[in-house]
LOZA-210789 format. One record per atom (N, C-alpha, C, O): residue in one letter; chain; atom name; y, x, z. Coordinates in Angstrom, 3 decimals, always signed. Last residue first. Layout:
BEGIN
<r type="A" mol="A" atom="CA" y="Y" x="X" z="Z"/>
...
//
This chain:
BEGIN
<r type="X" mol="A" atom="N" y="+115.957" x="+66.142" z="+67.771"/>
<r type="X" mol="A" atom="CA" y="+115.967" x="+64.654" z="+66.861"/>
<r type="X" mol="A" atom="C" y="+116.893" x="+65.444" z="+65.797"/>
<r type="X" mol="A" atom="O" y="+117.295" x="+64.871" z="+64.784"/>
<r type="X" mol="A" atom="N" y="+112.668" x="+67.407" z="+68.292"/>
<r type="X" mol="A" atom="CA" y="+113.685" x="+67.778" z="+68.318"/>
<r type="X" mol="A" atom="C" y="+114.312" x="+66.266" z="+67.524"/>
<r type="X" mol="A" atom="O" y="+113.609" x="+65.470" z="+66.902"/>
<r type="X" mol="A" atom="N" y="+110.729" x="+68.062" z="+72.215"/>
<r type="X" mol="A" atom="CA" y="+111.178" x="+66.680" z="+70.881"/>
<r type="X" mol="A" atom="C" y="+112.509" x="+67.285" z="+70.191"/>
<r type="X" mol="A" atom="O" y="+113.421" x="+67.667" z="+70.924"/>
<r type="X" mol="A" atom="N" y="+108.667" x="+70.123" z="+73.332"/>
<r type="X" mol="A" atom="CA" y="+110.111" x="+69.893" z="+73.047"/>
<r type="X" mol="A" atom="C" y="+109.720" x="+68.829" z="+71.654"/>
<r type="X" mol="A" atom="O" y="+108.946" x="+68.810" z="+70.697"/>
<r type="X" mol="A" atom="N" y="+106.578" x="+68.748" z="+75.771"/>
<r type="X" mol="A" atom="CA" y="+106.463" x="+69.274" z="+74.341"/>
<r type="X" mol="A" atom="C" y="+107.845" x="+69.075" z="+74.254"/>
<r type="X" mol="A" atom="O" y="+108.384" x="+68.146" z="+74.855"/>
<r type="X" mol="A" atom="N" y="+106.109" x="+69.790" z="+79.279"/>
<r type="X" mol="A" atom="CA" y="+106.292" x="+68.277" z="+78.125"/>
<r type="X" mol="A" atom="C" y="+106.274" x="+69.031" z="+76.449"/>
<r type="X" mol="A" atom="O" y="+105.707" x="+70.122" z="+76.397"/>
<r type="X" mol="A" atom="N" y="+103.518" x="+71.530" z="+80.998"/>
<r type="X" mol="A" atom="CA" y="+104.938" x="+71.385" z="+80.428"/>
<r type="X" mol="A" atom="C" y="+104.884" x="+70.414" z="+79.026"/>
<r type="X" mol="A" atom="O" y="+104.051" x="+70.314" z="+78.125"/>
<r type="X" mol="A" atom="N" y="+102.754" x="+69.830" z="+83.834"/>
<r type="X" mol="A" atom="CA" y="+102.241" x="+70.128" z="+82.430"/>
<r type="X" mol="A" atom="C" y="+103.222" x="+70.323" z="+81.917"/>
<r type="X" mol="A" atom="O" y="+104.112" x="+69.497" z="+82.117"/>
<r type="X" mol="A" atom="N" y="+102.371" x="+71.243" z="+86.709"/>
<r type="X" mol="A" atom="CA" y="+103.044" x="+70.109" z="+85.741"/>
<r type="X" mol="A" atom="C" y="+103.037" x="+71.034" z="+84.760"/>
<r type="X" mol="A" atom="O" y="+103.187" x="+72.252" z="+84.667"/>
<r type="X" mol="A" atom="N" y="+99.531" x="+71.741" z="+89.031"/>
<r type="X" mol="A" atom="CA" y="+100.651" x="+72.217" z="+88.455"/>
<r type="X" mol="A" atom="C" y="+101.441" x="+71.333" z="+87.423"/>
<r type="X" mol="A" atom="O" y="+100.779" x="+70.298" z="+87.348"/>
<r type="X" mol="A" atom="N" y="+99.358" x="+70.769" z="+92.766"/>
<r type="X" mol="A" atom="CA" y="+98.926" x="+70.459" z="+91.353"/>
<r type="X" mol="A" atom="C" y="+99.955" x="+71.008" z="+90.445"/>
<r type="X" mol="A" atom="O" y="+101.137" x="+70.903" z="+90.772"/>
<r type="X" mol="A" atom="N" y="+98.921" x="+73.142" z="+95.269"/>
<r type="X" mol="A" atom="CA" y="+99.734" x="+71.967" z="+94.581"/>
<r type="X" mol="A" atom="C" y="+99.120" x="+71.816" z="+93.456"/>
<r type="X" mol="A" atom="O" y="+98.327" x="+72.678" z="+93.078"/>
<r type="X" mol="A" atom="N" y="+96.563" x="+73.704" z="+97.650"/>
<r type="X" mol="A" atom="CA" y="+97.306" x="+74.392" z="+96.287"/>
<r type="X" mol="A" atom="C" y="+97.846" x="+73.048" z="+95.290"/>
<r type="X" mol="A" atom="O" y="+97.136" x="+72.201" z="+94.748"/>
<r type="X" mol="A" atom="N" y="+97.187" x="+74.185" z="+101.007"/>
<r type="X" mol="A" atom="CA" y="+96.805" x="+73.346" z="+99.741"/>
<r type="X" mol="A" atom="C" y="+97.087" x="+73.891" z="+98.320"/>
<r type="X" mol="A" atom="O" y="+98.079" x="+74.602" z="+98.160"/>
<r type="X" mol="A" atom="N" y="+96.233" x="+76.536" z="+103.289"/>
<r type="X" mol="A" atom="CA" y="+97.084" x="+76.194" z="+102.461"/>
<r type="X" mol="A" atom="C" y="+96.506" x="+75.257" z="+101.432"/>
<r type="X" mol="A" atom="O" y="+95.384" x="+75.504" z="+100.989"/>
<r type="X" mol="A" atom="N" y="+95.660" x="+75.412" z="+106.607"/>
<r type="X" mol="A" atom="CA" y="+95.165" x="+75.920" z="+105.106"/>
<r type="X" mol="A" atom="C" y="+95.948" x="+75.300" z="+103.874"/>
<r type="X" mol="A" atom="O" y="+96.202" x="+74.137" z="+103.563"/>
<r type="X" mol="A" atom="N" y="+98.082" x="+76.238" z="+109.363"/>
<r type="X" mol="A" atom="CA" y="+97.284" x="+74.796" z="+108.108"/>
<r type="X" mol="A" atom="C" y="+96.786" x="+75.738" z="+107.179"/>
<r type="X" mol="A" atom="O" y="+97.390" x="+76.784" z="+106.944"/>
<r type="X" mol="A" atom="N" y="+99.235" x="+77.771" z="+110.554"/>
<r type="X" mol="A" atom="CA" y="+97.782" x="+77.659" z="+111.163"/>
<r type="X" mol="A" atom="C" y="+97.440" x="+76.846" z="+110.390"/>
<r type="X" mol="A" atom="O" y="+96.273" x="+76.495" z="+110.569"/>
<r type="X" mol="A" atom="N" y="+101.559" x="+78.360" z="+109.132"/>
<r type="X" mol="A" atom="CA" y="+100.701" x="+79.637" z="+109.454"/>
<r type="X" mol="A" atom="C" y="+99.422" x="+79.157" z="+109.537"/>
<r type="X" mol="A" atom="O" y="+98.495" x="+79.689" z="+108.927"/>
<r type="X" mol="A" atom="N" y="+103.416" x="+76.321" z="+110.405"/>
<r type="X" mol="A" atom="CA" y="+102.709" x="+76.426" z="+109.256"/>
<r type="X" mol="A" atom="C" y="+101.875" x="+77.303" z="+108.958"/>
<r type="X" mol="A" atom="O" y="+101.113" x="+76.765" z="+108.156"/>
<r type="X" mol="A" atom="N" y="+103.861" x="+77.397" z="+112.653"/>
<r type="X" mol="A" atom="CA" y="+102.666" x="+76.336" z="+112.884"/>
<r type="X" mol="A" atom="C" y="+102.323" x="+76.008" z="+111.531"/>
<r type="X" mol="A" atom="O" y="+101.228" x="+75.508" z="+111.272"/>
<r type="X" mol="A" atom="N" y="+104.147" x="+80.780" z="+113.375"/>
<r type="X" mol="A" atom="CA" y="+104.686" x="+79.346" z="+113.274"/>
<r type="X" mol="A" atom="C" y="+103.746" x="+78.305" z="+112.727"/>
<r type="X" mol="A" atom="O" y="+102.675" x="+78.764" z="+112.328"/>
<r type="X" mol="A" atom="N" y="+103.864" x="+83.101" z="+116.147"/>
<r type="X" mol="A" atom="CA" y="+103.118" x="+81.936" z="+114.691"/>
<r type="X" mol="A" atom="C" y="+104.196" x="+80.712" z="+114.321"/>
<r type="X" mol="A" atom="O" y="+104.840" x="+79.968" z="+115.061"/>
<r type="X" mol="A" atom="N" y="+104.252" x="+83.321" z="+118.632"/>
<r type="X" mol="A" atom="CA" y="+104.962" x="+83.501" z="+117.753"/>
<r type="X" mol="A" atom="C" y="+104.927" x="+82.955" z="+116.228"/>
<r type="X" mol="A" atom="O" y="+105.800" x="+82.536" z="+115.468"/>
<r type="X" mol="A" atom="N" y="+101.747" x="+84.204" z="+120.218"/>
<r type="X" mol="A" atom="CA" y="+102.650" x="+83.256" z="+120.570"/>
<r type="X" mol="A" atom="C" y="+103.690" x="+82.691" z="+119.559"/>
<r type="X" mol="A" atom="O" y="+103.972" x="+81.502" z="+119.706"/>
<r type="X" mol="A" atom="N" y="+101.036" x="+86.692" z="+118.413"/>
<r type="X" mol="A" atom="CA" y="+100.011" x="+85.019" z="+118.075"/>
<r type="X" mol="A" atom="C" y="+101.111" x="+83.871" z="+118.765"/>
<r type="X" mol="A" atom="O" y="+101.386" x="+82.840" z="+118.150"/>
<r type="X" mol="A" atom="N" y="+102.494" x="+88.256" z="+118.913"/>
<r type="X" mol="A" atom="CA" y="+102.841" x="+87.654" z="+117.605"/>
<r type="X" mol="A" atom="C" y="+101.853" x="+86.817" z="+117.497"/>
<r type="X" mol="A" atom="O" y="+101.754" x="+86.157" z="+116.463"/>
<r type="X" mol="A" atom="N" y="+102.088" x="+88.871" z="+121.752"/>
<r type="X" mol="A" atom="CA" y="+103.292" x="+88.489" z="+121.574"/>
<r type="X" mol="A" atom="C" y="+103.828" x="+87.576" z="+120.227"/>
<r type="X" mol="A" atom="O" y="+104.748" x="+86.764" z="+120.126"/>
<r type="X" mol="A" atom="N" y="+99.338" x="+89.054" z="+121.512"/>
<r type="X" mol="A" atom="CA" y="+99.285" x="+88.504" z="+121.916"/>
<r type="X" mol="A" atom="C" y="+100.711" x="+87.759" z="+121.962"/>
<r type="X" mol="A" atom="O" y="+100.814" x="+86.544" z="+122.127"/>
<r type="X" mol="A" atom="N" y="+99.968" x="+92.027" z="+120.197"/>
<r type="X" mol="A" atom="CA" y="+99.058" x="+91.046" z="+119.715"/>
<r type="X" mol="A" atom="C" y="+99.412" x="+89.454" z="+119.684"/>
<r type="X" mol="A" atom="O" y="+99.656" x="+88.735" z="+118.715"/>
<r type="X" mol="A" atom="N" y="+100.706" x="+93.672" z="+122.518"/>
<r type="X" mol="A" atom="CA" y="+101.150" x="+93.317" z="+121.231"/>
<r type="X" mol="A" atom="C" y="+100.785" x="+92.116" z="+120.229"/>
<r type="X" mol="A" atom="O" y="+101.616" x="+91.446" z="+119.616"/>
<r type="X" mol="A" atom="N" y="+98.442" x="+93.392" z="+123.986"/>
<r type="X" mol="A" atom="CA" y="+99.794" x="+92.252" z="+124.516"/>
<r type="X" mol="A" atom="C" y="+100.555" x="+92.302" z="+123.027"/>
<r type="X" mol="A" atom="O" y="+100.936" x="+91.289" z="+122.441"/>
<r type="X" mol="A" atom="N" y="+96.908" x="+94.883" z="+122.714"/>
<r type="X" mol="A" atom="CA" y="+96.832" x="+93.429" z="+123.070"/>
<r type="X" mol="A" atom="C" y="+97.883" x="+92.448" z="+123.458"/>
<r type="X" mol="A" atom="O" y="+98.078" x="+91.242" z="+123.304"/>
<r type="X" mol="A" atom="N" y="+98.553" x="+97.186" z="+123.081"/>
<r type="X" mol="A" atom="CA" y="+97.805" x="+97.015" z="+121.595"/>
<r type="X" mol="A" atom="C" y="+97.647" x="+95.306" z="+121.384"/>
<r type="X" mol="A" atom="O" y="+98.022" x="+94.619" z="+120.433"/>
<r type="X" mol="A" atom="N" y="+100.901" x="+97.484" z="+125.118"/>
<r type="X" mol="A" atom="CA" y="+99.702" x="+97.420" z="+124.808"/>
<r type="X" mol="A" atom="C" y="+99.294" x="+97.355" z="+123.782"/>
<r type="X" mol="A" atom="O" y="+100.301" x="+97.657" z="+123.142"/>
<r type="X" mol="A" atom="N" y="+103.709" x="+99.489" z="+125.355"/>
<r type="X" mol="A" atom="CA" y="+103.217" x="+97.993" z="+125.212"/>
<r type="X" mol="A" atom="C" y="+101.492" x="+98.328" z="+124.283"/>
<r type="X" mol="A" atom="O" y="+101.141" x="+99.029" z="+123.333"/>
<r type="X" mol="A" atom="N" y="+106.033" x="+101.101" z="+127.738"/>
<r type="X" mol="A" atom="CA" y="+104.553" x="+100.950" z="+126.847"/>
<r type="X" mol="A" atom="C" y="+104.045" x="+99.950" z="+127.049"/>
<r type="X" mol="A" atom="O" y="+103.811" x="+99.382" z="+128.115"/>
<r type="X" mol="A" atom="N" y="+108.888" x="+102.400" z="+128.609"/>
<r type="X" mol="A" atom="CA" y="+108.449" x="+101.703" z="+128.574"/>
<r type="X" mol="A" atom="C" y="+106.784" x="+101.932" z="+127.061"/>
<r type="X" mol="A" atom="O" y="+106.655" x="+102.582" z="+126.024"/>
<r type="X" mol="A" atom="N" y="+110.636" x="+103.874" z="+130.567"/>
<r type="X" mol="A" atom="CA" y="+109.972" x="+104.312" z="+129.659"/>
<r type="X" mol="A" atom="C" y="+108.376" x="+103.178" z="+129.448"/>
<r type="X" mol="A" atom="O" y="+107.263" x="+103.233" z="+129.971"/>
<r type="X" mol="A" atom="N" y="+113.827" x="+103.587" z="+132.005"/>
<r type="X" mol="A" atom="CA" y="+112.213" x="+103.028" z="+131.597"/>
<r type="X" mol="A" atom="C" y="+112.448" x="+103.753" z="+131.337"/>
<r type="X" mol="A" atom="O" y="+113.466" x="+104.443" z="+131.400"/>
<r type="X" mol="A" atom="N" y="+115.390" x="+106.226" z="+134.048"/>
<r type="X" mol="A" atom="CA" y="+115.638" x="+105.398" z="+132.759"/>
<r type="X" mol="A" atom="C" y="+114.064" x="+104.726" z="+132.361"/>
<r type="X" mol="A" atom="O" y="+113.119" x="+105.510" z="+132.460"/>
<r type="X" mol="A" atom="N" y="+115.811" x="+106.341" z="+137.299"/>
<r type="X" mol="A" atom="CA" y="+115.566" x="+106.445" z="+135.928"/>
<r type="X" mol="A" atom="C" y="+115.774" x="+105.346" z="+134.723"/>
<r type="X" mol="A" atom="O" y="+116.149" x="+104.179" z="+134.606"/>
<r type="X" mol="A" atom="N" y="+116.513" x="+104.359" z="+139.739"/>
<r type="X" mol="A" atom="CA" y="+117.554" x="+105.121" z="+138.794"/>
<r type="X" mol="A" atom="C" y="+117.329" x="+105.905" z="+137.782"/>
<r type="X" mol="A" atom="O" y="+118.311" x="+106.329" z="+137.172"/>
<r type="X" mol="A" atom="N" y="+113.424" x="+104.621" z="+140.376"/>
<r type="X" mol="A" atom="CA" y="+114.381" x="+104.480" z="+140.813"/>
<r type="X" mol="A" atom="C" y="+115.946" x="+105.337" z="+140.216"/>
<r type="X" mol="A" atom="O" y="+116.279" x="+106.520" z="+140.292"/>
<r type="X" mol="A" atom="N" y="+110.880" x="+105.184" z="+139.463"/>
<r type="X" mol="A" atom="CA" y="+111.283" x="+104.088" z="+138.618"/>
<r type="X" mol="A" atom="C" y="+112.971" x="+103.578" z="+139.795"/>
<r type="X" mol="A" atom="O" y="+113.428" x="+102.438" z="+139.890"/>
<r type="X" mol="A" atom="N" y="+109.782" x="+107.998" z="+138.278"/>
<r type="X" mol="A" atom="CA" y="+110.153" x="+107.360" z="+139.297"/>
<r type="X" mol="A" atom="C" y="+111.467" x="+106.325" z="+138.957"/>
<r type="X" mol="A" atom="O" y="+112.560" x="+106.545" z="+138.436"/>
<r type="X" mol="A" atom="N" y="+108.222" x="+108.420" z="+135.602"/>
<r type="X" mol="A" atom="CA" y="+107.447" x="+108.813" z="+137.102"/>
<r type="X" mol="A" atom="C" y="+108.215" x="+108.205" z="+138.110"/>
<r type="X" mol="A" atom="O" y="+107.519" x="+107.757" z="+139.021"/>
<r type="X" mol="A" atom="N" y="+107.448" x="+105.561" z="+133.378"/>
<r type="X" mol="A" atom="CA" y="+108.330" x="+106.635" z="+134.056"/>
<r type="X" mol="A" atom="C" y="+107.838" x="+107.062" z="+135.771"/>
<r type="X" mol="A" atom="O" y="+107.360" x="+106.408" z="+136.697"/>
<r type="X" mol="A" atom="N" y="+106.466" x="+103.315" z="+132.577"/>
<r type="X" mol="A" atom="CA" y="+105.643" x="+104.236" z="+133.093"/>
<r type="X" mol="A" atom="C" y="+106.374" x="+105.563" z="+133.238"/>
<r type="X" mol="A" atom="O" y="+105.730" x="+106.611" z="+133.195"/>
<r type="X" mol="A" atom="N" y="+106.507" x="+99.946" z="+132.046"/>
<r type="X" mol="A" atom="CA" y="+107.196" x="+101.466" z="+132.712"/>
<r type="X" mol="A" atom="C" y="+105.882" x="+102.408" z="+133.306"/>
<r type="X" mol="A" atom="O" y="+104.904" x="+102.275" z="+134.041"/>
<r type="X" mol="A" atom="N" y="+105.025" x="+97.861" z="+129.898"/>
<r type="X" mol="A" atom="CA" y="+104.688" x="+98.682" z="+131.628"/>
<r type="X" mol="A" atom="C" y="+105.256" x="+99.813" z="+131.490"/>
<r type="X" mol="A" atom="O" y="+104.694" x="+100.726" z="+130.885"/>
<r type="X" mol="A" atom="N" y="+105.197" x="+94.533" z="+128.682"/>
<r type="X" mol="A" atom="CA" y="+105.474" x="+96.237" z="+128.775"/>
<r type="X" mol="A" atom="C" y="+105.223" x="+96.892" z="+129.852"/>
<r type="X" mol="A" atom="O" y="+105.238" x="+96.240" z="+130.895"/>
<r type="X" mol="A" atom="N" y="+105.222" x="+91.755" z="+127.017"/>
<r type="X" mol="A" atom="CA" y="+104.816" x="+92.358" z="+128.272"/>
<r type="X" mol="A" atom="C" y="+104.949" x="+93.859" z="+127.902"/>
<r type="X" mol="A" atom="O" y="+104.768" x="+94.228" z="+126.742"/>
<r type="X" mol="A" atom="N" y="+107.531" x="+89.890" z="+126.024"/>
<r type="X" mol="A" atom="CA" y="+106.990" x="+90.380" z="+125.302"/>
<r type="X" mol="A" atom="C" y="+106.346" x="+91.972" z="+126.452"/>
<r type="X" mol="A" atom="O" y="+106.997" x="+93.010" z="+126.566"/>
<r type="X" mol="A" atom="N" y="+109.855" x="+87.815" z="+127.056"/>
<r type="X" mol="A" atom="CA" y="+108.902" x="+87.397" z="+125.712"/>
<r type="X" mol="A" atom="C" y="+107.543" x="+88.479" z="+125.445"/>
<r type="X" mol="A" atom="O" y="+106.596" x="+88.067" z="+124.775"/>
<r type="X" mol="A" atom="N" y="+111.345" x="+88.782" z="+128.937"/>
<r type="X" mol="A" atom="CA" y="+110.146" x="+88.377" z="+129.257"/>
<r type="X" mol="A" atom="C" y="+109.262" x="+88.254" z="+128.511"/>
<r type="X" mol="A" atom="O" y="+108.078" x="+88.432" z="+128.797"/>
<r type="X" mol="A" atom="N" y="+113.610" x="+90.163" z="+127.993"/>
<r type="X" mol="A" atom="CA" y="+113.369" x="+88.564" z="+128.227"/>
<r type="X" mol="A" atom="C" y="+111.706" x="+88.421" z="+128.905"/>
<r type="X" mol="A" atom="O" y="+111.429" x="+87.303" z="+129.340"/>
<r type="X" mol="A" atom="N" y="+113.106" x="+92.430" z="+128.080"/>
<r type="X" mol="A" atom="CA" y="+113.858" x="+92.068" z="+129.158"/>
<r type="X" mol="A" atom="C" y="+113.706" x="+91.086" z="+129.189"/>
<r type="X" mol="A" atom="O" y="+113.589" x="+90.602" z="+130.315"/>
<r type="X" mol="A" atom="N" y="+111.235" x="+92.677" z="+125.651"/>
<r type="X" mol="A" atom="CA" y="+110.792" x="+93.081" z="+126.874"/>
<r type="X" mol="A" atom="C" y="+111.643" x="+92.874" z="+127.835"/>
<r type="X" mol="A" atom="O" y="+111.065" x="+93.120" z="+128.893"/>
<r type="X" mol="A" atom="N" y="+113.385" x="+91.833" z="+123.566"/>
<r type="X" mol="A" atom="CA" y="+112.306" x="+90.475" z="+123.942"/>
<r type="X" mol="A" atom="C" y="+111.405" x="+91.440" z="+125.360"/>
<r type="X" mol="A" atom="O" y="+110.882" x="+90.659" z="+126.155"/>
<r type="X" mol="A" atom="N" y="+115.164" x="+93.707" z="+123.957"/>
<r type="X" mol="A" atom="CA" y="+115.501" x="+92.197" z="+124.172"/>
<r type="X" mol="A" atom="C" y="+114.513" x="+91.750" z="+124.520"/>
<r type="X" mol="A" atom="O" y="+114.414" x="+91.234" z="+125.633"/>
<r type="X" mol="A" atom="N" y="+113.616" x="+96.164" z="+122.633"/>
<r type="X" mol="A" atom="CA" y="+113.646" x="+96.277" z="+124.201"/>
<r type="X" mol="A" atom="C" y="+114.485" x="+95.144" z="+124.654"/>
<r type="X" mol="A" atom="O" y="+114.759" x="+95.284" z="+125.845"/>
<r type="X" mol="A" atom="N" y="+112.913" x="+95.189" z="+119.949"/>
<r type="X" mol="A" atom="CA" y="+111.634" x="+94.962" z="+121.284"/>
<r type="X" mol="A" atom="C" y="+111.990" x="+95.236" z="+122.863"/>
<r type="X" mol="A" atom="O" y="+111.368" x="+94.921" z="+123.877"/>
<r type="X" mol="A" atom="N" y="+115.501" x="+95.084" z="+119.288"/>
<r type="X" mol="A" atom="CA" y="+115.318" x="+94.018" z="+118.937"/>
<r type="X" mol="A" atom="C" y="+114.111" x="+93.387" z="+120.117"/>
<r type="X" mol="A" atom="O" y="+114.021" x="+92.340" z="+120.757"/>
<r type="X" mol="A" atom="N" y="+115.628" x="+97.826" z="+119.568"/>
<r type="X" mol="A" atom="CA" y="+116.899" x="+97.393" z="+120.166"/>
<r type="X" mol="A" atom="C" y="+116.286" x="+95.595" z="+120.454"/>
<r type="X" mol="A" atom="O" y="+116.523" x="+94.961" z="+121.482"/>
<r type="X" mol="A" atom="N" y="+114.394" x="+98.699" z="+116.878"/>
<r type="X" mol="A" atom="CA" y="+113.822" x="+98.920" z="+118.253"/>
<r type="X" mol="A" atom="C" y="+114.891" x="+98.338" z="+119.399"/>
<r type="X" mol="A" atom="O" y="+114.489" x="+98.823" z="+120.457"/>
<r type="X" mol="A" atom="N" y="+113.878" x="+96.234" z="+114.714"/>
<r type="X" mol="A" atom="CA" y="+114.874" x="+97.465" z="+114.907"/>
<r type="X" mol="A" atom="C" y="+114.426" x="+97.233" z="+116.616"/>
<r type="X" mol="A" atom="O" y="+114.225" x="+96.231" z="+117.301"/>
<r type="X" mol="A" atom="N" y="+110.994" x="+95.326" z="+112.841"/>
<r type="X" mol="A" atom="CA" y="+112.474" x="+95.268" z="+112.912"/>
<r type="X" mol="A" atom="C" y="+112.710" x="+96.401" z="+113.655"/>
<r type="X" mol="A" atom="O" y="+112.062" x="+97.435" z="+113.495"/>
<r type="X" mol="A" atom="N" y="+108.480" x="+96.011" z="+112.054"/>
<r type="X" mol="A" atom="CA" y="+108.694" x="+96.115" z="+110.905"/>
<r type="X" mol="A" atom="C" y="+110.912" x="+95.601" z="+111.261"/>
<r type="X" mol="A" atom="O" y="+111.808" x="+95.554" z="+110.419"/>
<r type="X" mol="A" atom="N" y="+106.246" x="+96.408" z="+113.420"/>
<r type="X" mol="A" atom="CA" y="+106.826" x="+94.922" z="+113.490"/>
<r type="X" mol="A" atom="C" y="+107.940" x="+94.351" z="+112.275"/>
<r type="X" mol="A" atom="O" y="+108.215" x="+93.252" z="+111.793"/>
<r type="X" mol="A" atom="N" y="+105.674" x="+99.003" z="+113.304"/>
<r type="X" mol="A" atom="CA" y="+105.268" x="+98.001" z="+113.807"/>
<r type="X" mol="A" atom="C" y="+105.241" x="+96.805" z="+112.955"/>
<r type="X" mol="A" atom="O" y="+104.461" x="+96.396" z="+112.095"/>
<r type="X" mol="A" atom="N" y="+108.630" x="+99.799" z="+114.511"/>
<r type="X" mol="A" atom="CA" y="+108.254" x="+100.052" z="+112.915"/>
<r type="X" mol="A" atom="C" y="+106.918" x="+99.431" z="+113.021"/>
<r type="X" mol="A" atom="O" y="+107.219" x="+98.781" z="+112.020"/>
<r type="X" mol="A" atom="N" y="+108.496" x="+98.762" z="+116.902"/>
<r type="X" mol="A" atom="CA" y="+109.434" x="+98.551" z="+116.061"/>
<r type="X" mol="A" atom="C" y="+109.022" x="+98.227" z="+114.749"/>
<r type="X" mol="A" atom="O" y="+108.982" x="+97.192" z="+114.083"/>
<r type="X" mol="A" atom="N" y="+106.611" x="+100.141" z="+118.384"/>
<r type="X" mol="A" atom="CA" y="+105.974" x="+98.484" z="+118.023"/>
<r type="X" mol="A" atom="C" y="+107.265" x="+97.819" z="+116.964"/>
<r type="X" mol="A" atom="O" y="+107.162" x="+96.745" z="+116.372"/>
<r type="X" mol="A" atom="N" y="+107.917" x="+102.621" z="+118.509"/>
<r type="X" mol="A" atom="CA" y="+106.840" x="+102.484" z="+117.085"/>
<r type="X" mol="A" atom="C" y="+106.197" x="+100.575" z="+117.099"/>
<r type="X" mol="A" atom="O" y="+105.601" x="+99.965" z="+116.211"/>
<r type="X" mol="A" atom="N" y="+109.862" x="+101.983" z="+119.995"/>
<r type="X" mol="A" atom="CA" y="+110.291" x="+102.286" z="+118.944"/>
<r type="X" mol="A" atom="C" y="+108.951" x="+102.211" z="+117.598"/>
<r type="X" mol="A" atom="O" y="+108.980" x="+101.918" z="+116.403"/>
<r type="X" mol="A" atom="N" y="+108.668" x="+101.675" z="+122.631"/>
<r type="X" mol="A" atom="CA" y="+109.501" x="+100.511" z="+121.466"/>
<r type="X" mol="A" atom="C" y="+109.834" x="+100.950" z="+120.478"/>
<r type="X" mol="A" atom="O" y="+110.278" x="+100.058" z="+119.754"/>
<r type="X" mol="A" atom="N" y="+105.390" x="+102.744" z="+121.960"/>
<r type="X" mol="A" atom="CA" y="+106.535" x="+102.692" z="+122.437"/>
<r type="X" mol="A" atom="C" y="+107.342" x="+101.808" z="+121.531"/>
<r type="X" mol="A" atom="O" y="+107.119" x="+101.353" z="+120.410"/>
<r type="X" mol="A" atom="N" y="+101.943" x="+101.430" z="+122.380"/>
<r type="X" mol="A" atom="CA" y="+103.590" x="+101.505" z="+121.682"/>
<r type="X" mol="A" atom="C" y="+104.187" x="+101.922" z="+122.487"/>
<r type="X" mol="A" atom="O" y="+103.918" x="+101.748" z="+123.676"/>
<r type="X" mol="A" atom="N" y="+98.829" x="+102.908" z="+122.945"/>
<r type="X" mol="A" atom="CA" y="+100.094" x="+101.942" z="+123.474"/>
<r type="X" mol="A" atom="C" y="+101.016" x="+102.188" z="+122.181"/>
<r type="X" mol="A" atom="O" y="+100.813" x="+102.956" z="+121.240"/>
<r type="X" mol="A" atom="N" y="+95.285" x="+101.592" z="+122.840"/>
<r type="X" mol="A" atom="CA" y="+96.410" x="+102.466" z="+122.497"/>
<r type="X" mol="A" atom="C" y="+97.799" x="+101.903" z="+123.097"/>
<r type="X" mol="A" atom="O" y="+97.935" x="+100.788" z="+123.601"/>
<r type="X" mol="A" atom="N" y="+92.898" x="+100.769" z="+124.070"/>
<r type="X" mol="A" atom="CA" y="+92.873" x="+101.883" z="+123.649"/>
<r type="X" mol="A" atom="C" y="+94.329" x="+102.757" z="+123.029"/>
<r type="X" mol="A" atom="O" y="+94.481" x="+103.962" z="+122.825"/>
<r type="X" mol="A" atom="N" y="+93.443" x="+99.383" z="+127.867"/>
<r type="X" mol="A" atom="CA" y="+93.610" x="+99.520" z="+126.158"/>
<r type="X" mol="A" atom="C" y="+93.680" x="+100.613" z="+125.381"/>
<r type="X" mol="A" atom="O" y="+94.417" x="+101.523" z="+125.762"/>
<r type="X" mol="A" atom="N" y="+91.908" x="+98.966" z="+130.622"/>
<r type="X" mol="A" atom="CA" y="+92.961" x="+99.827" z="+129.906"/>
<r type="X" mol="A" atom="C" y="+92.762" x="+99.661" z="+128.623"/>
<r type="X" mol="A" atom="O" y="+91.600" x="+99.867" z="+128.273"/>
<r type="X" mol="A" atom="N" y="+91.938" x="+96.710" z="+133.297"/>
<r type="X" mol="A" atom="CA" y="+91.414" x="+96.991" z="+131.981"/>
<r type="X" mol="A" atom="C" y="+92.416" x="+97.873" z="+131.233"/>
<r type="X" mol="A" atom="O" y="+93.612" x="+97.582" z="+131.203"/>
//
């Protein structure tokens, strides 16, 4: 299946809104799927591209679990009346 667009690390950076150094960690870790697509993947340098979906799919893993409750809306406090003596 092909996706309609890719990243490079540098634009899933700006993206993501951190520092491109930050997406080519979590693509060595594993955290975060990519596909070289350099013509010869022997002693080149990647060139790495991340899906639209896997993008996706990296910041749904990522949620934090307060994220998934509906927010309550607190009750507000009444402000007291100043007493003067």
């Amino acid at each position: 299946m092909v996706d309609s667009r890719y990243y490079s690390p540098q634009t899933a950076a700006e993206v993501l809104g951190c520092d491109d150094e930050q997406v080519l960690a979590w693509i060595h870790a594993g955290e975060l799927v990519a596909v070289n697509v350099a013509k010869s993947l022997q002693g080149k340098r990647p060139r790495w591209r991340i899906a639209e979906a896997d993008l996706a799919r990296f910041l749904m893993a990522r949620r934090h679990p307060a994220s998934l409750q509906q927010a309550v809306a607190k009750p507000r406090r009444q402000p007291q009346p100043k007493q003067y003596v």
